[in-house]
Backbone as a printed PyTorch tensor [residue, N CA C, xyz], in Angstrom:
tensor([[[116.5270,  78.4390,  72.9200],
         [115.6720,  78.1110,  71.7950],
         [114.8580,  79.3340,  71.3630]],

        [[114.1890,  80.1750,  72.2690],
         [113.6670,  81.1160,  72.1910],
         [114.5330,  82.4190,  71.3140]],

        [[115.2840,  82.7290,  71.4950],
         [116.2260,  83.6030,  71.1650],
         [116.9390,  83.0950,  69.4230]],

        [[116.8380,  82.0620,  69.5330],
         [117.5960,  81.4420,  68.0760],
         [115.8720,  81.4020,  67.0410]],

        [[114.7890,  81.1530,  67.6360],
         [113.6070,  81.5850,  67.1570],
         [113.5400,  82.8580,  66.6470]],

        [[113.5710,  83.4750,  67.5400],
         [113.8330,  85.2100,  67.3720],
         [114.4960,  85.4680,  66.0700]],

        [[115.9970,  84.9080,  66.3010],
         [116.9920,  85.1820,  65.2220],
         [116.6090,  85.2190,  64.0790]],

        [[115.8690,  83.9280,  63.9040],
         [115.4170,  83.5540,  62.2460],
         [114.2200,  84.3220,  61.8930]],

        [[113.3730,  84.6990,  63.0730],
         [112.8490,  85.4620,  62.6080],
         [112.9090,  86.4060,  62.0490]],

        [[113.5980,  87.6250,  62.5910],
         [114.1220,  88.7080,  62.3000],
         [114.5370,  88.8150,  60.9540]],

        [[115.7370,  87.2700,  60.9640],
         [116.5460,  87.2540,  59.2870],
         [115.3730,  87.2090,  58.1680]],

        [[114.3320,  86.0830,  58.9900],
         [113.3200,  86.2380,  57.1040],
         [112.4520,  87.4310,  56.7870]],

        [[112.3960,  88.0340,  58.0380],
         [111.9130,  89.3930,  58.1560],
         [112.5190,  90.8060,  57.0700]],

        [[114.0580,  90.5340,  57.4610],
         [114.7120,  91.3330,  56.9020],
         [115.1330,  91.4470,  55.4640]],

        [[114.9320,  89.9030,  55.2320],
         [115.5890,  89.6280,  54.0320],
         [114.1470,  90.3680,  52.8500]],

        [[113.2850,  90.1000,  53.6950],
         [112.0020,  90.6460,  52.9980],
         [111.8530,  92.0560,  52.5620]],

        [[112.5000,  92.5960,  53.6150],
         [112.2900,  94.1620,  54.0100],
         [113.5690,  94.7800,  52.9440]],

        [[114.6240,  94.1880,  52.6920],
         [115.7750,  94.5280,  51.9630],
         [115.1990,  94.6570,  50.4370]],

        [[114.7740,  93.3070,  49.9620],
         [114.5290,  92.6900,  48.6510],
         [113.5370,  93.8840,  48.1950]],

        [[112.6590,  94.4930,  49.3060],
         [111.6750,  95.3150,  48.3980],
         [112.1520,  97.1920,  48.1650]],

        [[113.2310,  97.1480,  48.3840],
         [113.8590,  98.3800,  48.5590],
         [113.7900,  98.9600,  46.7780]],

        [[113.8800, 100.0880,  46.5160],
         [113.7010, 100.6230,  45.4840],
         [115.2510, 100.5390,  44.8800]],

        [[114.9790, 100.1770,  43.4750],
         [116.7100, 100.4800,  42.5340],
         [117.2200, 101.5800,  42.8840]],

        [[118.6850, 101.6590,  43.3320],
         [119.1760, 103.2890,  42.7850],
         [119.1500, 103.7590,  42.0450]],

        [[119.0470, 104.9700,  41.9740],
         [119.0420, 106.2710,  41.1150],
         [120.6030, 105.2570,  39.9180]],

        [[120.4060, 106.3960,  38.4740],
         [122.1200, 106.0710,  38.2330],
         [123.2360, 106.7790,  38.5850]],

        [[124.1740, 106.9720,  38.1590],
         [125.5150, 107.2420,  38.7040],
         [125.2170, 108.8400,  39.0380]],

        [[126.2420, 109.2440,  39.9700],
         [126.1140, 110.1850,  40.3650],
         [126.2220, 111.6340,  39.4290]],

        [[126.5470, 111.2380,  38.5930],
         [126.9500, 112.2200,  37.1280],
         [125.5520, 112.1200,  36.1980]],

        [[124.8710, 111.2730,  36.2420],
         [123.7040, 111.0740,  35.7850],
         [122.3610, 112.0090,  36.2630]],

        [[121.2300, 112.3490,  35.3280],
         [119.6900, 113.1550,  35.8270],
         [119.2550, 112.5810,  36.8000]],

        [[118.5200, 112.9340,  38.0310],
         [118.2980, 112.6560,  39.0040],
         [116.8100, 113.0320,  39.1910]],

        [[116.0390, 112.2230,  39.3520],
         [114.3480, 112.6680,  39.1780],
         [113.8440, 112.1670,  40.6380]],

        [[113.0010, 113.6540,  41.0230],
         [112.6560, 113.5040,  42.4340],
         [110.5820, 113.9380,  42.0350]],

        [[109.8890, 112.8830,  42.5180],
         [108.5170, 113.4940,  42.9650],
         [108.1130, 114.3000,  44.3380]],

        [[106.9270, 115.2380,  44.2150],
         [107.0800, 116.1630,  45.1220],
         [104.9970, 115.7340,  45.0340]],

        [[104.7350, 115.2070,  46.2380],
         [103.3770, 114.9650,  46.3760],
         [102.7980, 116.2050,  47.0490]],

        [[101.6200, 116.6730,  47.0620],
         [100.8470, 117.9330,  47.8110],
         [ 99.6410, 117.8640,  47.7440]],

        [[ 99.3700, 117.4520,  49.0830],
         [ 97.7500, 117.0810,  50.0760],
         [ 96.8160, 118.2230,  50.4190]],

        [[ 96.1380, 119.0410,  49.3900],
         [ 95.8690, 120.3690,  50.3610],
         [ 94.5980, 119.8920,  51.1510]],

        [[ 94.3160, 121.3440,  51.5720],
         [ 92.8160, 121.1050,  52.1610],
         [ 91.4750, 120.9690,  51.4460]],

        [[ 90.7720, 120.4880,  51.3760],
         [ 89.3260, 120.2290,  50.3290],
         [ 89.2480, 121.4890,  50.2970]],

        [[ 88.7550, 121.8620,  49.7240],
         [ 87.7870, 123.1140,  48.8840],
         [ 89.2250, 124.4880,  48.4200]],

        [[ 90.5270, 123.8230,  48.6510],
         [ 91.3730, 124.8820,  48.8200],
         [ 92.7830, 124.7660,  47.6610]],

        [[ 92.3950, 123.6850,  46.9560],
         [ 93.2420, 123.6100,  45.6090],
         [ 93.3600, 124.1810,  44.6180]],

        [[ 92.7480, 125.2490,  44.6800],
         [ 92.9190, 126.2610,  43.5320],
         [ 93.7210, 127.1220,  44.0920]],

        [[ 93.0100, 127.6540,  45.2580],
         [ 94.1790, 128.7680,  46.1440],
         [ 95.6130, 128.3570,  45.8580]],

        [[ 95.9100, 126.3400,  46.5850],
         [ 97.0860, 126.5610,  46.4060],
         [ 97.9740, 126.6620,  44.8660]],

        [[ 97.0460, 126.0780,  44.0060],
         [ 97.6650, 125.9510,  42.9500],
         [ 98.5940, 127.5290,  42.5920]],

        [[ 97.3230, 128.5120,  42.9910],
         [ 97.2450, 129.9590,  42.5770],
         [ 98.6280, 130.2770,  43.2780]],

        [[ 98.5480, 129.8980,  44.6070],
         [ 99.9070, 130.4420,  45.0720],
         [101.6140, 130.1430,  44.7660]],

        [[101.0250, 128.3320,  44.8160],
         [102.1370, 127.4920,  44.4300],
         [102.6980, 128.2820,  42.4740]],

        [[102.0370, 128.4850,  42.0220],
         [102.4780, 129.3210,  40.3890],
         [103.1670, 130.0640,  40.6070]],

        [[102.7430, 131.5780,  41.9460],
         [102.7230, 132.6070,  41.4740],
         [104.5250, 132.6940,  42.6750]],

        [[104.4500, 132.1330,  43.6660],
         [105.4560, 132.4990,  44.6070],
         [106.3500, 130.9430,  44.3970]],

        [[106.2160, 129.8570,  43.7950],
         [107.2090, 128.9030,  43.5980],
         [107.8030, 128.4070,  41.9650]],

        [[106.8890, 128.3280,  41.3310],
         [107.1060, 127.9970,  40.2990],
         [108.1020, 128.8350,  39.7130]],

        [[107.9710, 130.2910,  39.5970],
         [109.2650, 130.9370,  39.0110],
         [110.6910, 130.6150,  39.3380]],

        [[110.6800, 130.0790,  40.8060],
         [111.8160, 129.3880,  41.5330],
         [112.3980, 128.5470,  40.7020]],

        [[111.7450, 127.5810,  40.5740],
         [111.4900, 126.3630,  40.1690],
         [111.8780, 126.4280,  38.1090]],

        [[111.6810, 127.8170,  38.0480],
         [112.2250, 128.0040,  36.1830],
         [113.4530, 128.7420,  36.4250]],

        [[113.4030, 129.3300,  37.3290],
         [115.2310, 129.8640,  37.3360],
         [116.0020, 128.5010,  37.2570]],

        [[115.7100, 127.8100,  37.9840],
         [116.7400, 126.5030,  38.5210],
         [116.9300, 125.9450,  37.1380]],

        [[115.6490, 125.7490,  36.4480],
         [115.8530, 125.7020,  35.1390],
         [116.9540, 126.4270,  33.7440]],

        [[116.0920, 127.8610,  34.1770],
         [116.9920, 128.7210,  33.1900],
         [118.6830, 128.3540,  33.7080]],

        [[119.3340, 128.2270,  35.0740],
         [120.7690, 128.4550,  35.0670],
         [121.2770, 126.8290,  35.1010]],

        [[120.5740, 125.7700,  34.8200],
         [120.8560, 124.3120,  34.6430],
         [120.8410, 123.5690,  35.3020]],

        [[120.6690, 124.0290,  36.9620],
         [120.5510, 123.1390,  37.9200],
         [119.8330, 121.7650,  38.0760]],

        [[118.2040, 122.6170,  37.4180],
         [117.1960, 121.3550,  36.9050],
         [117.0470, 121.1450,  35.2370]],

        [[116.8670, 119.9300,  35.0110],
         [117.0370, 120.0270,  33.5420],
         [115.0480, 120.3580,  33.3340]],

        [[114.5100, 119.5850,  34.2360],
         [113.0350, 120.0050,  33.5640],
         [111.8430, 120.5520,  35.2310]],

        [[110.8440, 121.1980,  35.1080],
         [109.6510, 120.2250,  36.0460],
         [108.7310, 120.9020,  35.2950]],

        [[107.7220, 119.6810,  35.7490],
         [106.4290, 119.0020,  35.3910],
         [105.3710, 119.2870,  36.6070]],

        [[104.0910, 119.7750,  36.3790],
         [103.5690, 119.5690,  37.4660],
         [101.7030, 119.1620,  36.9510]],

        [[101.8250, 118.0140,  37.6790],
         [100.0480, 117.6390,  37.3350],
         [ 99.1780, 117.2060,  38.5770]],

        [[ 98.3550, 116.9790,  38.0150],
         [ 96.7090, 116.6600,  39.0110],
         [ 96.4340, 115.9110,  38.6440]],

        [[ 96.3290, 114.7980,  39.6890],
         [ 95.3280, 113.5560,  39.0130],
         [ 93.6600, 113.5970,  38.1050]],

        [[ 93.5290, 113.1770,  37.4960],
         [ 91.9220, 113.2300,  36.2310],
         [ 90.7590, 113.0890,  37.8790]],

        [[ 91.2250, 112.0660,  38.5080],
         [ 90.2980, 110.9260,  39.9650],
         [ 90.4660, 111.6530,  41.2580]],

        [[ 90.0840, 110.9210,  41.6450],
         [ 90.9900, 111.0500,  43.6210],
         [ 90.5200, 109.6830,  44.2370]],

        [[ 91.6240, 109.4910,  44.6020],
         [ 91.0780, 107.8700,  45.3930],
         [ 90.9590, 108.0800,  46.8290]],

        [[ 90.9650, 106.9660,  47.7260],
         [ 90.8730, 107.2230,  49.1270],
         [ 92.0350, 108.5040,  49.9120]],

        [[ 90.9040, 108.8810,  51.0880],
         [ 91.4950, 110.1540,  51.1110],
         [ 92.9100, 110.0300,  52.1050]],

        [[ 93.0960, 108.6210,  52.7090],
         [ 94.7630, 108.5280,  52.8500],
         [ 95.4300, 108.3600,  51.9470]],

        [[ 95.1840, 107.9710,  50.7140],
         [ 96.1590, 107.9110,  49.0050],
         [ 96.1880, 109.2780,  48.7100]],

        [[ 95.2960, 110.1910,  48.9170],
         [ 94.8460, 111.1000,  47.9010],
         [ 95.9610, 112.2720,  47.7800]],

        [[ 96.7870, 112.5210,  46.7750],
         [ 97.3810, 114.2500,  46.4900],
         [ 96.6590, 114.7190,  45.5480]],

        [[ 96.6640, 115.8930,  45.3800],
         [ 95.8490, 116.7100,  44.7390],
         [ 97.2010, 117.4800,  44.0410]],

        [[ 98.6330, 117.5210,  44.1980],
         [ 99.5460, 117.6340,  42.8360],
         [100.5390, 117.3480,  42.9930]],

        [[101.4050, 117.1030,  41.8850],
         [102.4100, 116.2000,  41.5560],
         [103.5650, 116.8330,  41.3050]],

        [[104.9130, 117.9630,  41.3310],
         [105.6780, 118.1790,  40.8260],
         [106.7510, 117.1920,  40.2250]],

        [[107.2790, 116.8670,  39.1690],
         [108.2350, 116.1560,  38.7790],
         [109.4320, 116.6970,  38.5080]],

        [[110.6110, 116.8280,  39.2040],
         [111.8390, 117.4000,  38.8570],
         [112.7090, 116.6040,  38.2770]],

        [[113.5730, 117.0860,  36.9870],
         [114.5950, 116.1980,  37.1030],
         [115.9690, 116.7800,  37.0180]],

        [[117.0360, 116.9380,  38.2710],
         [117.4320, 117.6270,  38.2580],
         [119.2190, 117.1870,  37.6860]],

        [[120.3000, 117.7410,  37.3270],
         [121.2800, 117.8860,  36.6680],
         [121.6520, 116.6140,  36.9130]],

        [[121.7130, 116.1920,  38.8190],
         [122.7190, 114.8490,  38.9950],
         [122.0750, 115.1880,  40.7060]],

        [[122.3780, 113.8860,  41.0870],
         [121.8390, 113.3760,  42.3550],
         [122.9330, 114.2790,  43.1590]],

        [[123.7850, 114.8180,  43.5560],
         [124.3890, 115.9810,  44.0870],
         [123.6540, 117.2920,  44.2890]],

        [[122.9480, 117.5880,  43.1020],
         [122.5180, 118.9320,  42.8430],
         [121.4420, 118.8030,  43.1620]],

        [[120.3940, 117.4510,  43.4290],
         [119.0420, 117.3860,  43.9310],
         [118.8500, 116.8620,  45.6390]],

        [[120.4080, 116.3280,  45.7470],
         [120.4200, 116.7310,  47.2790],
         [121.0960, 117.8490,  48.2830]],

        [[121.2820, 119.0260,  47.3990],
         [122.2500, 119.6160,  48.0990],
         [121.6470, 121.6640,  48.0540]],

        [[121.6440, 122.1210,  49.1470],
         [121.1070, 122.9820,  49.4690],
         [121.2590, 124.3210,  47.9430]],

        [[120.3240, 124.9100,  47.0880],
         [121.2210, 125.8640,  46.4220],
         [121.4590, 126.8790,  47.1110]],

        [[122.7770, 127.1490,  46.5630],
         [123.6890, 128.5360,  47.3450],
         [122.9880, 129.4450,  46.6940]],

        [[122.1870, 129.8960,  45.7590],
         [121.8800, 131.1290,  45.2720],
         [120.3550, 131.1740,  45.2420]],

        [[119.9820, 130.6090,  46.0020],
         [118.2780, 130.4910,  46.0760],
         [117.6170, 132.0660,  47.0420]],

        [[118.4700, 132.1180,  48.0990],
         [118.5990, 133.4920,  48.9290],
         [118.1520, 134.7530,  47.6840]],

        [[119.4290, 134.7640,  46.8550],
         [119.3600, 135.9930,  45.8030],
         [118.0800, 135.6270,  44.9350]],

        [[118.0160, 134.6550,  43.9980],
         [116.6720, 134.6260,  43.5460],
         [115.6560, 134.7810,  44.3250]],

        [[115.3460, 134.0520,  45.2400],
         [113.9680, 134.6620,  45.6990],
         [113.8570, 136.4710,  45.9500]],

        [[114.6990, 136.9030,  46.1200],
         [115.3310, 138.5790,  46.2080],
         [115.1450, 139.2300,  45.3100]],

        [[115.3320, 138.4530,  44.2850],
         [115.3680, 138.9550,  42.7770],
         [113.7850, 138.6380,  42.2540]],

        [[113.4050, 137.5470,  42.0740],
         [111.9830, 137.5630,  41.3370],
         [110.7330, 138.4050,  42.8820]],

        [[111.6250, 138.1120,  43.6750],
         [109.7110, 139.1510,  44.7650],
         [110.6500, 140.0130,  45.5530]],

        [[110.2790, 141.0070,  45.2690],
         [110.9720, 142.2190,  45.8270],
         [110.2980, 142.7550,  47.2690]],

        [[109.1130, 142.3980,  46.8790],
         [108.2860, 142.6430,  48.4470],
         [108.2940, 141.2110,  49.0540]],

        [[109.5440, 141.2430,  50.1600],
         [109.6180, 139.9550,  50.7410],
         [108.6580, 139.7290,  51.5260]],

        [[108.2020, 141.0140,  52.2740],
         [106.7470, 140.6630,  53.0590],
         [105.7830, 139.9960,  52.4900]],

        [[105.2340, 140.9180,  51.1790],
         [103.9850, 139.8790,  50.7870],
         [104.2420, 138.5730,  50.5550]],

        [[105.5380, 137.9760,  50.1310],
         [106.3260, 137.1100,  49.4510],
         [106.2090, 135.6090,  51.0620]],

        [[106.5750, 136.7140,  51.7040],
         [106.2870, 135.4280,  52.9170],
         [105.2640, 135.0660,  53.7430]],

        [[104.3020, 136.4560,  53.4830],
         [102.8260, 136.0620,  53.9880],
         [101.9700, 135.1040,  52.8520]],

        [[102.1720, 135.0700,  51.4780],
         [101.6780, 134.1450,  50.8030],
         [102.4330, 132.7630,  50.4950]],

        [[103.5030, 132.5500,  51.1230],
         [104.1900, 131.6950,  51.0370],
         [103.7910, 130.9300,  52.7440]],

        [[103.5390, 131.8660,  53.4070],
         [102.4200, 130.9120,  54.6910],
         [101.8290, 130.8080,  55.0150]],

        [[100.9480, 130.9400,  54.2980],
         [ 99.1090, 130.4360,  53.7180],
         [ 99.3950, 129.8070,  52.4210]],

        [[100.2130, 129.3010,  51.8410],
         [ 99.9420, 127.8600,  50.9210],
         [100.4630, 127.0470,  51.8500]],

        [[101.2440, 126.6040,  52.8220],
         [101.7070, 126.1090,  53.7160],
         [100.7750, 125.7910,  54.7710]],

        [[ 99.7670, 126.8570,  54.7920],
         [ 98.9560, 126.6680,  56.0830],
         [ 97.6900, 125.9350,  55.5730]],

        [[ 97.6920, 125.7930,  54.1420],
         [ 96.7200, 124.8230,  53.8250],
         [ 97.0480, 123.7540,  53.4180]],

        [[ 98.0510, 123.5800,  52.9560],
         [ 98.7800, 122.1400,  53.2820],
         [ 98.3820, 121.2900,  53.9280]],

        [[ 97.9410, 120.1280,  53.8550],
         [ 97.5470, 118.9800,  54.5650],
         [ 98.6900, 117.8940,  54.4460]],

        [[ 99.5880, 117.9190,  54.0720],
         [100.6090, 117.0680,  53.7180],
         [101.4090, 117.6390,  52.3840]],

        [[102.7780, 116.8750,  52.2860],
         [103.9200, 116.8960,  51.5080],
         [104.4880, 115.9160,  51.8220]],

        [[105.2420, 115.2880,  50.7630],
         [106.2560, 114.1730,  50.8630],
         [106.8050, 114.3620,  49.4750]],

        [[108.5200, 113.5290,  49.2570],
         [109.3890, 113.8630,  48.3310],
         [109.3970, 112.0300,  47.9330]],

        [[109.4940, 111.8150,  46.9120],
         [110.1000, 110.4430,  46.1360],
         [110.8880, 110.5020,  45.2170]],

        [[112.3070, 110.0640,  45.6610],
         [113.3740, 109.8450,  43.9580],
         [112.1440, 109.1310,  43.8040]],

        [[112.5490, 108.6250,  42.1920],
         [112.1430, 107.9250,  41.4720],
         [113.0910, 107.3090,  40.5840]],

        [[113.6740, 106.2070,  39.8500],
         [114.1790, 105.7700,  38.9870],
         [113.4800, 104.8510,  37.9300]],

        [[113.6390, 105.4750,  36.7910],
         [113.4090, 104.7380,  35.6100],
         [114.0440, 103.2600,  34.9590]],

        [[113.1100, 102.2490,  35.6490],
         [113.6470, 101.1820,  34.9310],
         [113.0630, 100.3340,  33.8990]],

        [[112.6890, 101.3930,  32.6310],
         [111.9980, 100.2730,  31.5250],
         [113.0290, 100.0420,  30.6540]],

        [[112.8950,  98.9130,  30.2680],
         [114.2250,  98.1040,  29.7070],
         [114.0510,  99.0140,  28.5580]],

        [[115.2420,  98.6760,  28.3320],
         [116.0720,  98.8590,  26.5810],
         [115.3880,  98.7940,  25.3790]],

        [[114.9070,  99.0840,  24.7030],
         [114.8560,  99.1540,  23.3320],
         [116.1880,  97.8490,  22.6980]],

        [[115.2420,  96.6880,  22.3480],
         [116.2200,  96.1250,  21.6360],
         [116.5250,  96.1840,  19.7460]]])
């Protein structure tokens, strides 16, 4: 009896846990939009902003310029809510097709080579925006507002 308790438990458990799962993305040939959350340290969001511009963002417009990504977006909330909710910025990518936003780029090596030539400074300021980092996390996202009828 105990064990068949269990069972059903589990099932209404699961069925719960399934139902709230996020839509897929669309087809694999389709834009693929990923959020990029970033927690820094209080008093230290300008630094990263400063760094995040100057050593990522150009990254981030090549991928652009050669088509990989079709756009990104990057904002700050107006507020800040509780400080387990809280990011302090938002990148929005949307990139060619769900392939190309999960899959390592082969030519990221040469660009970074190409836009910072002094890889030293390039990686000492690339770990101090990192080291103020208080968090990161990634979210697809899919767009589901209906149709225009």
């Amino acid at each position: 009896m105990r064990n068949l308790l269990l069972t059903l438990l589990f099932a209404a458990c699961a069925n719960g846990l399934l139902a709230q799962g996020a839509p897929p993305q669309m087809a694999a040939d389709q834009p693929y939009t990923m959020e990029y959350y970033y927690k820094v340290q209080w008093g230290r969001q300008q630094e990263f902003l400063q760094l995040f511009l100057k050593n990522h963002y150009p990254l981030l417009q090549k991928n652009v310029e050669t088509g990989r990504m079709l756009s990104v977006k990057i904002e700050q909330p107006a507020n800040h809510g509780t400080e387990d909710g809280r990011w302090d910025y938002r990148v929005t990518i949307r990139f060619k097709n769900s392939t190309v936003a999960t899959t390592a780029n082969p030519d990221e090596e040469r660009f970074i080579k190409q836009l910072w030539p002094d890889q030293d400074r390039y990686k000492r300021e690339e770990q101090r925006r990192f080291e103020i980092l208080l968090a990161h996390w990634d979210l697809p996202v899919t767009d589901i507002t209906p149709a225009k009828k």
